[in-house]
C-alpha positions in Angstrom: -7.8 20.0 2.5 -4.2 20.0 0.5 -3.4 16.4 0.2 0.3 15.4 0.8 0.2 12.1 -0.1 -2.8 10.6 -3.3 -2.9 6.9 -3.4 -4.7 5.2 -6.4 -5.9 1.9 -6.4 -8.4 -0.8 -4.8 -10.7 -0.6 -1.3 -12.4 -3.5 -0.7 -14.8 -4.5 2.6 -12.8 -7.3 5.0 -14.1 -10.4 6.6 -11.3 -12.1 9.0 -11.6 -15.7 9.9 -11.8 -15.5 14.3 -9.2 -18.2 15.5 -11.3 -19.1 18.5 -14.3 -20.4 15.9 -13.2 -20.8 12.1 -17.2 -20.4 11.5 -16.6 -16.2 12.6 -15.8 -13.9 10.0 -15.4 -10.3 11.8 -15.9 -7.3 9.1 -13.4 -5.1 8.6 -11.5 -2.7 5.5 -8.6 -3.6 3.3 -6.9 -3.0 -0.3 -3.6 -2.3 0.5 -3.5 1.5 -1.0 -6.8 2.7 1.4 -4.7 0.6 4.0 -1.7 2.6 3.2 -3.7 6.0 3.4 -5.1 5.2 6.6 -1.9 5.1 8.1 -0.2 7.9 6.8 -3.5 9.7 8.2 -2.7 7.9 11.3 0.7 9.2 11.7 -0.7 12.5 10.7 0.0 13.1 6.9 -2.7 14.4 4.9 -3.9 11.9 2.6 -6.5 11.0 0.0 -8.0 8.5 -2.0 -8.3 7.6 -6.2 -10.3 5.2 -6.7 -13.9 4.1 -7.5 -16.8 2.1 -5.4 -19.9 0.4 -6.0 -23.3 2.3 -5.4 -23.6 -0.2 -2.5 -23.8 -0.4 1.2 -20.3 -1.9 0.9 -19.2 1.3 -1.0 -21.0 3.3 1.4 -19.4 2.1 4.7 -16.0 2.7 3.1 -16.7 6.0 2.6 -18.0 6.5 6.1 -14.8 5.0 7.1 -12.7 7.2 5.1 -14.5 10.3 6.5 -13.9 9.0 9.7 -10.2 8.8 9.6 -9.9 12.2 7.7 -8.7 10.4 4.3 -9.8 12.8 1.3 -12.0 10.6 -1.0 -13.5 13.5 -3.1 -11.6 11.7 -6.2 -13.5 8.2 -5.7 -16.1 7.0 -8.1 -18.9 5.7 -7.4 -19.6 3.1 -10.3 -23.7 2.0 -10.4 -22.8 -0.3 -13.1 -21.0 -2.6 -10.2 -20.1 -3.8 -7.2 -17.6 -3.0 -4.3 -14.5 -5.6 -3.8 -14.6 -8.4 -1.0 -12.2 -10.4 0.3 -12.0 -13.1 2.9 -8.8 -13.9 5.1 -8.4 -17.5 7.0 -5.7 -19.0 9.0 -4.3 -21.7 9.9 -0.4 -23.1 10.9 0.5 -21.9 7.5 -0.2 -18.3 8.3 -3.2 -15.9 6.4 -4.7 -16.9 3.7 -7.3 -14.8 1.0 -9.9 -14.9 -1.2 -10.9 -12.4 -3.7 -14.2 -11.4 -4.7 -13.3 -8.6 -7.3 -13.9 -10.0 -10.6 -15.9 -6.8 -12.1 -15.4 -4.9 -9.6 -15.9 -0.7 -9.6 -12.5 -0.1 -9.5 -10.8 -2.4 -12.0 -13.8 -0.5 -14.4 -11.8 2.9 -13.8 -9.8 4.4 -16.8 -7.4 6.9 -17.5 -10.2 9.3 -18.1 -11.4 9.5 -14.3 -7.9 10.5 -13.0 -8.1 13.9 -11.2 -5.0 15.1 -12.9 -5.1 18.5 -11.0 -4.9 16.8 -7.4 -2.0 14.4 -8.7 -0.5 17.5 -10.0 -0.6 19.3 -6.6 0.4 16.5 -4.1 3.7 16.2 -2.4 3.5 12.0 -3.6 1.3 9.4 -5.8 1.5 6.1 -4.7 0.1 3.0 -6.1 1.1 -0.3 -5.6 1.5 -3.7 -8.0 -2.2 -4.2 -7.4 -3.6 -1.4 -8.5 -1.7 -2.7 -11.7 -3.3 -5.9 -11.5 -6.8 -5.8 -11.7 -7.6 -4.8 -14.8 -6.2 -3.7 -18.3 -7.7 0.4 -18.2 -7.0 0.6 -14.3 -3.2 -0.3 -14.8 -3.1 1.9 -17.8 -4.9 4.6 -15.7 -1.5 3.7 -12.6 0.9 4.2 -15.4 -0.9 7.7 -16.5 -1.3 9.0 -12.7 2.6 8.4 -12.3 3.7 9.9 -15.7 1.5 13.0 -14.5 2.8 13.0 -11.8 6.3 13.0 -12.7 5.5 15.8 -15.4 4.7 17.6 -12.6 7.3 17.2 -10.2 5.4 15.0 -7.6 7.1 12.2 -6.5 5.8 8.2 -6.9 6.1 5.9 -4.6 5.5 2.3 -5.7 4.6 -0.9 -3.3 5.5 -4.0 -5.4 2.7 -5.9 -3.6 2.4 -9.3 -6.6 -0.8 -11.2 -6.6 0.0 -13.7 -9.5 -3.8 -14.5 -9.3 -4.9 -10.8 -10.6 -2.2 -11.3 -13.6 0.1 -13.8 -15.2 3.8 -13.4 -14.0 5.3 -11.9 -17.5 2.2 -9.5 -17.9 3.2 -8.5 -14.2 7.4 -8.0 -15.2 6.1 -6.0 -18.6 3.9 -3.4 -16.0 6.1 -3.3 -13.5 8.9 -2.5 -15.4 7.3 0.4 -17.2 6.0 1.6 -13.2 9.9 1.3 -11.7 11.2 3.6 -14.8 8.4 6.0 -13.3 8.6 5.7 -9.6 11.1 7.7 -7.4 10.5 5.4 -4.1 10.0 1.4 -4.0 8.5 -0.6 -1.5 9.6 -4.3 -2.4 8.6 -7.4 -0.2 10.8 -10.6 -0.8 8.4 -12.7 -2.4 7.4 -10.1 -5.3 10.4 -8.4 -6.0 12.4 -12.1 -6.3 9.4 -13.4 -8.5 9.3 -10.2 -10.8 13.7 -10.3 -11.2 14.3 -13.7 -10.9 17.0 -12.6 -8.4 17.8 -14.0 -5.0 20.3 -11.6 -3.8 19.3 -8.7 -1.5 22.0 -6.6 -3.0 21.3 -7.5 -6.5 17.7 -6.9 -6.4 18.7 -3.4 -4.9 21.0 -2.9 -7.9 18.6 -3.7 -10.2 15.8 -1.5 -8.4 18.5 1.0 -8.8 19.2 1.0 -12.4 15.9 2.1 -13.1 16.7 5.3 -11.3 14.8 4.8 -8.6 16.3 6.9 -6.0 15.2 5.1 -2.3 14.6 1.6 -1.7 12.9 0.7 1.5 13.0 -3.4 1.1 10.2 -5.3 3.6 12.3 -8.3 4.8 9.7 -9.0 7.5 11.3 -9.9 10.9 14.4 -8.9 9.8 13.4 -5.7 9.5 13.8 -3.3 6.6 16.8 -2.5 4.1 16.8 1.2 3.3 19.2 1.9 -0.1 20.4 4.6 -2.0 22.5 5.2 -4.4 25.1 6.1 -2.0 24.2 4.1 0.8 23.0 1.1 2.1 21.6 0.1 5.4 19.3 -2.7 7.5 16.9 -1.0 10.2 16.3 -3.8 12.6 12.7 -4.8 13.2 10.7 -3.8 16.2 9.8 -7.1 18.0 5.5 -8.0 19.1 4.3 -11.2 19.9 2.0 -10.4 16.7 -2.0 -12.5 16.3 -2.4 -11.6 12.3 -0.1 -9.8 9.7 -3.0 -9.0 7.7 -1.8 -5.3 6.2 1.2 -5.2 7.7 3.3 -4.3 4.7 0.7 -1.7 4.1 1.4 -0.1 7.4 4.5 0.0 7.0 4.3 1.9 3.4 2.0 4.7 4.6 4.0 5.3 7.7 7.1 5.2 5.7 5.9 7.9 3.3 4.0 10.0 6.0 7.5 10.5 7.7 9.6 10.9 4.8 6.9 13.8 3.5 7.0 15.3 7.3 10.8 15.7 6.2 12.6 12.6 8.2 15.8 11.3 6.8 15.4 8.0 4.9 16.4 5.2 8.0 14.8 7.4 10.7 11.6 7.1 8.8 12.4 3.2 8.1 12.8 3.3 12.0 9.4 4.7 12.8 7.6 2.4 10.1 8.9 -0.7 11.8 7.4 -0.1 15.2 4.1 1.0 13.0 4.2 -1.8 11.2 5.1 -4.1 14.4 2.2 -2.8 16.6 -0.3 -3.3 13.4 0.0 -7.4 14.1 -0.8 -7.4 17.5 -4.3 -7.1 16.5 -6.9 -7.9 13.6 -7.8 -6.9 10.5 -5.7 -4.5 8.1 -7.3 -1.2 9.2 -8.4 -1.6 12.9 -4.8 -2.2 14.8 -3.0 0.3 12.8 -1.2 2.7 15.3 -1.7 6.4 16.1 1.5 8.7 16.2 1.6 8.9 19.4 1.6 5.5 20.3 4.6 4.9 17.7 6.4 7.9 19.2 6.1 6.7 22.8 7.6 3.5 21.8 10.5 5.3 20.3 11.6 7.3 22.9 11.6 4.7 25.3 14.1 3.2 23.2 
């Protein structure tokens, strides 16, 4: 299969807290780059996976979801040396909550030395996201590679701020980051990171300084308010799709992959933004990162109704 779109970075195994009995956990998939694949696969891009897993059962079913929703991993790992990723995800009034178990983990072992510079080299876009940064010292120095390959070779980069001060202290985070903006041709910022890693508080001026990297299309997360496409040249908020939504879990994640797969099918910057937020939207209304993320069809149905 040609891959359009190669993401690099994490897949872990899910448990989500039930909100009927906090003692349920209900399994599921997440790591916010396999979440991002799965929905570009969704909305019909063809895309595949950089990573590496455990030699466990956890690893396993990962791959057996992959396969499932036609996401390439032929460039994942598998490490016998360690163990897949979990995570955990609660609630409560304060919204989702998560805990990591990824300390050591296959994928924070991989190095520059694993990266399948070939299929970076032959994609239509790389994207990685602050996480894959985050885990370790030789996987971020592997992200930083994959996008200077990529840009070598004419491949676009697409870059998901996504911060987890937990994986990385906060000036650690600004040093990386800086050095993946100066590489990276698309952002995905959320409020909360791209504030924390600027010390701005202005829309505007975050975009500026986004900008002055050269990145050269901004598609900022702002959540119910919908999304705030930018170029150099232009400037513009796509209002949010409205759902009465139950978890959030990989929303932002949706969003990205959808975002991407329509901008590679060849959709204008806002019209893409447009689809992503009814993708994203219809991603909350159930649980879990990976099971409620929509089909094309169901996005497109929504759309022309509107």
């Amino acid at each position: 299969m040609t891959i359009d779109i190669l993401a690099y970075g994490e897949a872990m195994v899910e448990f989500n807290q039930r909100l009927h009995d906090a003692r349920m956990y209900l399994q599921g998939f997440g790591g916010d780059t396999s979440n991002f694949c799965i929905a570009a696969a969704r909305q019909g891009a063809r895309s595949g996976y950089v990573s590496a897993l455990g030699n466990d059962h956890f690893g396993q079913k990962l791959r057996d979801l992959w396969l499932a929703e036609q996401v390439d991993a032929s460039h994942v790992a598998s490490d016998p040396q360690a163990a897949t990723g979990v995570y955990f995800v609660s609630h409560d009034r304060d919204g989702h909550h998560f805990d990591y178990l990824r300390a050591g983990s296959a994928a924070s072992r991989y190095t520059s030395a694993q990266l399948p510079l070939a299929a970076i080299a032959g994609a239509k876009m790389l994207h990685l996201s602050g996480i894959s940064l985050a885990i370790s010292a030789s996987a971020c120095d592997a992200g930083l590679a994959a996008m200077a390959h990529a840009r070598k070779h004419g491949v676009r980069t697409s870059l998901d701020t996504n911060l987890r001060l937990k994986l990385w202290p906060l000036e650690r985070a600004r040093e990386k980051m800086r050095a993946a903006f100066a590489l990276c041709d698309i952002c995905l910022p959320s409020w909360d990171d791209v504030s924390a890693l600027t010390g701005l508080d202005d829309r505007d001026a975050i975009v500026d300084t986004l900008l002055s990297y050269g990145i050269g299309l901004i598609a900022f997360k702002l959540g119910a308010e919908g999304c705030y496409v930018a170029t150099a040249s232009e400037r513009r908020l796509v209002p949010a799709y409205g759902v009465e939504a139950v978890d959030a879990t990989g929303a932002g994640d949706c969003f990205g992959g959808a975002f991407i797969a329509r901008l590679v099918a060849g959709d204008d910057p806002f019209r893409a933004a447009r689809y992503a937020n009814v993708c994203a939207a219809l991603s909350t209304t159930g649980y879990g990162a990976v099971a409620p993320i929509p089909r094309a069809a169901q996005v497109e149905e929504i759309l022309s109704s509107r």
